[in-house]
Every structure is written in C-alpha cells, then in structure tokens.
C-alpha positions in Angstrom: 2.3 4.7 -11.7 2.6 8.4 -10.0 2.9 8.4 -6.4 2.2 11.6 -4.1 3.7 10.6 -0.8 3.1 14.3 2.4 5.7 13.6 4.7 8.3 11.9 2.8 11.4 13.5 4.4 10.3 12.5 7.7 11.3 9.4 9.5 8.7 6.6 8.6 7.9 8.6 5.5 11.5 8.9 3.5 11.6 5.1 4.9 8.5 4.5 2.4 10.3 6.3 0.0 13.6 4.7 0.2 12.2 1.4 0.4 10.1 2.5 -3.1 13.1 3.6 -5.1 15.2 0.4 -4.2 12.6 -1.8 -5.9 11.6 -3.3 -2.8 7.6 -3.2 -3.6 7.1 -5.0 -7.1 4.3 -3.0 -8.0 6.1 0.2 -7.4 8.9 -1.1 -9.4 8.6 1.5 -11.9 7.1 4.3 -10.2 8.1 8.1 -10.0 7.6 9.2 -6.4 6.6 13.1 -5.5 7.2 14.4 -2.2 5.8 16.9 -0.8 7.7 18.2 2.7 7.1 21.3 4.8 11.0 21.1 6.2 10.2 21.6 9.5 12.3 20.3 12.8 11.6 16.6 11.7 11.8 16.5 8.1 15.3 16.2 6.8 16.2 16.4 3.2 18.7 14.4 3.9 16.7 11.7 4.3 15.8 11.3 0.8 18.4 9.1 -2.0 20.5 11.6 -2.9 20.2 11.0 -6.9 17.5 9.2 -8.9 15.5 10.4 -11.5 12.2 8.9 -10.2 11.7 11.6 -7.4 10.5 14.6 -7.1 10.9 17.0 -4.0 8.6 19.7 -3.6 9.1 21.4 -0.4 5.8 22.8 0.7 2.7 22.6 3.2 0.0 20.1 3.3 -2.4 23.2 4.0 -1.7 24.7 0.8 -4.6 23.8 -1.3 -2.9 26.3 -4.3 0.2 24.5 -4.2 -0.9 21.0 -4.0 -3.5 21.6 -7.1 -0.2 22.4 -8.6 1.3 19.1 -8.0 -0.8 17.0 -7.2 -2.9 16.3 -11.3 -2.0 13.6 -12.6 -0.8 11.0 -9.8 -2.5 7.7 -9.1 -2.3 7.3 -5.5 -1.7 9.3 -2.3 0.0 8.5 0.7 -0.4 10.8 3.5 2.5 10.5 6.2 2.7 14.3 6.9 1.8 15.0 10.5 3.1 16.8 13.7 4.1 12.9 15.9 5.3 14.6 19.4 3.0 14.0 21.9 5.5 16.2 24.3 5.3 19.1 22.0 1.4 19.0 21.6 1.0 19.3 25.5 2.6 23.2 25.4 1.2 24.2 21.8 -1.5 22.1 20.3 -2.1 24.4 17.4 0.4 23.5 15.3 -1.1 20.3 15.4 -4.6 21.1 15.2 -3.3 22.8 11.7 -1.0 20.1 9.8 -2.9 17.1 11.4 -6.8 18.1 10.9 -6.8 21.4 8.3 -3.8 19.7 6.4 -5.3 16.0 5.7 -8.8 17.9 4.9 -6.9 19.7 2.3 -5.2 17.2 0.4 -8.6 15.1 0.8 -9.9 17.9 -1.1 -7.7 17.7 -3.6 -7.2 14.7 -4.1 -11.0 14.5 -5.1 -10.6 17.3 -7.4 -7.5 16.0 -9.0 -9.0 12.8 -10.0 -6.8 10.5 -7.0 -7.9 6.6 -7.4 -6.3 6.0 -4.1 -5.5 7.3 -0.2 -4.0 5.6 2.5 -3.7 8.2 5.5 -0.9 6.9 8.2 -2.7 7.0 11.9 -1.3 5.9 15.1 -2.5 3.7 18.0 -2.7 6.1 20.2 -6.1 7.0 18.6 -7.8 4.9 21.1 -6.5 6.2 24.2 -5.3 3.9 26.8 -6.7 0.2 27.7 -5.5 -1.8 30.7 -5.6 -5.4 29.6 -6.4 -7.1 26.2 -6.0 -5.4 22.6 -8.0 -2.9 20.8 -10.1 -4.3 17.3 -10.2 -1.2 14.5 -14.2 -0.9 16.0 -13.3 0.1 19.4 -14.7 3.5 19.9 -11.6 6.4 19.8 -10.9 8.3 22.7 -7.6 10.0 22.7 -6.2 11.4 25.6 -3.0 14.0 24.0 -3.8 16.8 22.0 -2.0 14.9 19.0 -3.6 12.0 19.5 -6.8 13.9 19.5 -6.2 15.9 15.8 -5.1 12.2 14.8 -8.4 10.9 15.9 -10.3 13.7 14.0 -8.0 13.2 10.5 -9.2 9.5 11.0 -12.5 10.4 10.8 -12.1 13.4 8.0 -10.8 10.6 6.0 -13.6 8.1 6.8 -16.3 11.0 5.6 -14.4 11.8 2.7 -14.8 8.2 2.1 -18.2 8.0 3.0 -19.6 11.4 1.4 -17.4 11.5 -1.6 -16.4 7.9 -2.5 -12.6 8.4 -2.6 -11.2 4.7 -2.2 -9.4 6.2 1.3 -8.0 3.5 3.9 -6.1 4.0 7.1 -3.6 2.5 9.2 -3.0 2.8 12.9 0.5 1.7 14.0 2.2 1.1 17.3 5.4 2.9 18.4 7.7 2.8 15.5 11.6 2.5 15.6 14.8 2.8 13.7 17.5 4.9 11.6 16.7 8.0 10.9 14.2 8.3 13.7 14.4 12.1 15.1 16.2 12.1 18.4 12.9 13.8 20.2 11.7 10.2 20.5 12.5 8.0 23.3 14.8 5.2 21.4 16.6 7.7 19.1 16.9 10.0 22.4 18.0 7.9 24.7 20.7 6.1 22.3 22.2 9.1 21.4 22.7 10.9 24.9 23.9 7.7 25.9 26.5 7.7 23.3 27.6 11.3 24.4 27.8 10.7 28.1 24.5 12.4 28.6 21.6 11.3 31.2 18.2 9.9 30.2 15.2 11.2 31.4 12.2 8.3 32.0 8.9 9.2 33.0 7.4 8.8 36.6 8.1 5.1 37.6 9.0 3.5 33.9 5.9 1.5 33.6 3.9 2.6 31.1 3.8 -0.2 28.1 3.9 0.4 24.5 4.1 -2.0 21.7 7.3 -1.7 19.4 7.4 -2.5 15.2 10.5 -1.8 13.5 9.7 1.0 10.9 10.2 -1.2 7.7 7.8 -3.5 8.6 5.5 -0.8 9.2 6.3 0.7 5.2 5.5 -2.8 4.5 2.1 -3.1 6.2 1.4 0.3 4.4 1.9 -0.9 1.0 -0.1 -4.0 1.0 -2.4 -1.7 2.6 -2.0 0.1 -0.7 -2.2 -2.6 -2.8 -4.9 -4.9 -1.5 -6.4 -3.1 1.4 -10.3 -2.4 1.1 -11.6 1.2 0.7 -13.2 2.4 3.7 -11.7 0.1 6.1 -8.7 0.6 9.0 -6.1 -1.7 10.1 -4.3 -2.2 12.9 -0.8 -2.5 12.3 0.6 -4.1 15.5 4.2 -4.3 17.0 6.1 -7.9 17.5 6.7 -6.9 21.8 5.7 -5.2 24.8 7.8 -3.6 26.9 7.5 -1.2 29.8 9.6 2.0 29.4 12.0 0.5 32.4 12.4 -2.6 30.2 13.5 -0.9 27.5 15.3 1.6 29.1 17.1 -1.8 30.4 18.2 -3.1 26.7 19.1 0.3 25.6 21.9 0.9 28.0 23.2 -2.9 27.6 23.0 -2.2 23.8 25.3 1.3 24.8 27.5 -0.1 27.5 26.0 2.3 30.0 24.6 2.0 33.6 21.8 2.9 35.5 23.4 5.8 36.9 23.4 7.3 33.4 18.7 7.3 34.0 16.9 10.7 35.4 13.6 9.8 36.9 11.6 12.9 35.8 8.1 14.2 36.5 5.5 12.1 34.7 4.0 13.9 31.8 0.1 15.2 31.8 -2.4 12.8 30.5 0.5 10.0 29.8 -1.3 6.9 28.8 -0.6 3.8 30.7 -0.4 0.8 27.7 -1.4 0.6 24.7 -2.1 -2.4 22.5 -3.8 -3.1 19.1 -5.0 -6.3 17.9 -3.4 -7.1 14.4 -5.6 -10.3 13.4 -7.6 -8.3 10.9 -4.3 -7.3 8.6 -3.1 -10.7 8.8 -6.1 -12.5 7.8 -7.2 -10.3 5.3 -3.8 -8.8 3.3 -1.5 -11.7 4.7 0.8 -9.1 6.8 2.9 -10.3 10.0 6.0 -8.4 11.0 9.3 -10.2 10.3 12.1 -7.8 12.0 12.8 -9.6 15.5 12.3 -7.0 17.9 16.1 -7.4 19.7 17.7 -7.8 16.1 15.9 -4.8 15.1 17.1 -2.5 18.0 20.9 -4.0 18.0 20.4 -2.6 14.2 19.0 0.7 15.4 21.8 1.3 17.7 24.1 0.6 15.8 23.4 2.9 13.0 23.5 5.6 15.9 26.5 4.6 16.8 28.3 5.1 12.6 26.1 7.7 11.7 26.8 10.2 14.6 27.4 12.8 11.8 23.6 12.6 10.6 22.0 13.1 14.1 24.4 15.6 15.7 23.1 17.8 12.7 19.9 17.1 13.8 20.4 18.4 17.4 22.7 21.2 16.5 20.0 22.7 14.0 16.5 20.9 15.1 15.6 21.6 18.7 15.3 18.5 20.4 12.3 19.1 22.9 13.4 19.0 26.6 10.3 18.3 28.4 
C-alpha cells in the first residue's frame, strides 16, 4: 500500500502520519507514506518522525500539477489534508485561500485521475454549513459558509463531489468540528491562549465569549479519517462530530484553571466580521454506518494538550519566533 497524504507536516495531518508509522491503523501496517508539504507558516518539518524508512517528504505545492505527476504514479490512495485553516487570516487576504483550498484540491483531483488513484478522502470542516442556532446539521443540509475559508472549503467539497460524479474517482469527504491538541499552531485559540498564558501574556476573546463550537481531540479525528478510508462509501460525506460544546467563555474558563492563571490575564477584543455564532454537526451517520464514536474524554484530552505545552515550550517558541502568529 502507497499512501499520498497533502498536508502532512501540518497539525492534523503529520498527526495522520504519525499515527500511520506507529502501526496504529492495521491496514496501514505496512504502508510507505509520501508527503507532500508546501512549508508554509503552519507546516513544520518538525512535525514529521524524524527517521523511518517508510516516509517520504517532498516539499512542494498542491497547485503544482508538474510536480505531483511526478510523485504522485503509483500510489493507492490519497489523502488530502493540505489547506489554508485560519479563518482570521482569510478575512484580510482571501486569495491565498482561494488558491491552495479551490485551485490546489482541483489539481490533485486531476491527477489523481490521471495517475490511476483507487481512492480520495478530502479533509473538510464544519464550518461548511455556516452557522445554525439550535439542533445539529445532517451531511444534506444545504452549505452556506459565511468566512472566506469556509467558503473555498465549501467549493473543494463540491470539486470533489463532481470529480466524483463526472469522473468516477471513489472520492469521500469529512467534515470535522474544531480540532485540538500537540502540535496545534499557536494561531488557534487553544494552542494560543495556552501558550501566552504560560509566558505571562494576555488572551484576547471575541466580543462577549459566547459563540459555541464543538471540540474532538485530533486523534480521534485521524481515526474517523481512516475508517473513512477504509470502509467509507464513495461519493458520500460524514460528519465527524466533537464529544462537547462549549462557549468560548467556558473554555476560556478551563484553560486558565489548567494554567493557573486568572481572569485578569483575558482581553475582551472587538468581535471579528462574519463570526459565526455555534456550530454543531450531527455524527449519527459515521456511527451507524463505519462504527466511529470518539473515545478521548474532552477534559482528559485538554489536561493532555496543556501539558505537552507546558514540556515542549522549545517546539512552539520556534514556532512564534519564525511563523507569524496572526494578531487580529
């Protein structure tokens, strides 16, 4: 089995890949991995196991249609993680998105198909849908983002669908709530807010704090992704849900118990543009038809989270010294 995995050295990405090379998927067990990365702010080499002779790194753009016919011959399966995630960053320059997230998952759609791929599974988000006030959203509910990124999301999900549709490539996708743990770039709220904490910094939380979001720890989302890969139909999306709900005050809350800090350390700041107000998908249809629940507790998983923070401060103040860290 040859894996092509776009994205790897990023944060959910190198997770897949970690979780790969350990043996941790039996019917990966024996599998050489390729990874493609671009390198940019959020991709980290660094990320990657440092030795093993069933990876390949080639660093490189998803746009590059040249360089992936390259690579890609002769793999079984692609896994397409590589995206621009920052919804702050695609308020003040969309075009990056517009580039990596449409024009990049059109090209490796393309060839994939010309290189003979048996199967894609293209990593979406929840945020696809927009924003709903009460209940969950079902993989039918109509998409209607609200961000810039969720909107090039929205219209990969759908390149993928055609591709699917058009061309008969056995494509699936996934749509996952707000992910969480090491290795997580500190641009994003938990990784943020832990790490200024631990430096004596402020936090900055939106408006009044009570926008909701649903949290899954990142290896149960790798998790949902490979029985995705393994069993999931072609053609068909799943929902990959978190195990809580919290408001952004909530969680702001356990973060600065989990840091020993008090709410003197938290900035209200202006609300962002277009920020939606909760979102929640419904999870039944993963669980009934591939048998996938999360298992991390939610409060076991963050304690976790922190703590690797708190003994790997040499891994993220790289990150900030070298990687801007937006400061919207």
């Amino acid at each position: 089995m040859k894996l092509f995995v776009t994205g790897g050295a990023g944060f959910i990405g190198s997770h897949y890949v970690r979780s790969v090379l350990a043996g941790r998927y039996p019917t990966l067990e024996n599998a050489h991995v390729t990874v493609l990365d671009k390198l940019t702010y959020a991709g980290n080499f660094a990320n990657l196991p440092a030795d093993t002779s069933r990876l390949t790194f080639v660093r490189g753009d998803v746009c590059d249609g040249d360089l992936l016919m390259d690579v890609l011959p002769g793999h079984d399966a692609v896994v397409h993680f590589a995206a621009e995630s920052h919804v702050d960053r695609s308020l003040v320059g969309s075009a990056a998105f517009i580039d990596t997230n449409v024009v990049g998952t059109h090209t490796i759609l393309e060839c994939s198909l010309r290189s003979g791929v048996r199967r894609f599974v293209h990593v979406s988000t929840d945020e696809v849908y927009g924003s709903i006030d009460e209940g969950e959203w079902p993989e039918e509910h109509p998409l209607e983002p609200n961000s810039p990124y969720a909107a090039s999301k929205a219209a990969s999900d759908l390149i993928v669908r055609a591709f699917h549709q058009t061309h008969g490539l056995r494509t699936s996708t996934t749509r996952c709530s707000n992910n969480y743990g090491p290795y997580q770039h500190p641009e994003k709220l938990i990784p943020r807010f832990v790490t200024n904490l631990l430096d004596g910094q402020d936090v900055p939380l939106y408006g009044d704090g009570m926008n909701v979001r649903e949290w899954i720890h990142v290896d149960d989302h790798c998790r949902a992704i490979q029985r995705v890969l393994e069993r999931g139909s072609p053609g068909e999306t799943y929902n990959i849900g978190g195990t809580v709900a919290l408001t952004n005050l909530e969680l702001t809350r356990l973060l600065l118990a989990a840091c020993g800090a008090g709410w003197e350390r938290v900035r209200f700041v202006p609300d962002r543009k277009g920020h939606d107000q909760r979102y929640a998908v419904n999870g039944s249809k993963i669980a009934a038809e591939l048998g996938f629940r999360p298992r991390v507790p939610f409060l076991r998983g963050l304690a976790e989270t922190v703590r690797w923070y708190r003994e790997n401060r040499s891994w993220w103040e790289l990150v900030k010294r070298h990687r801007a860290v937006a400061s919207f």
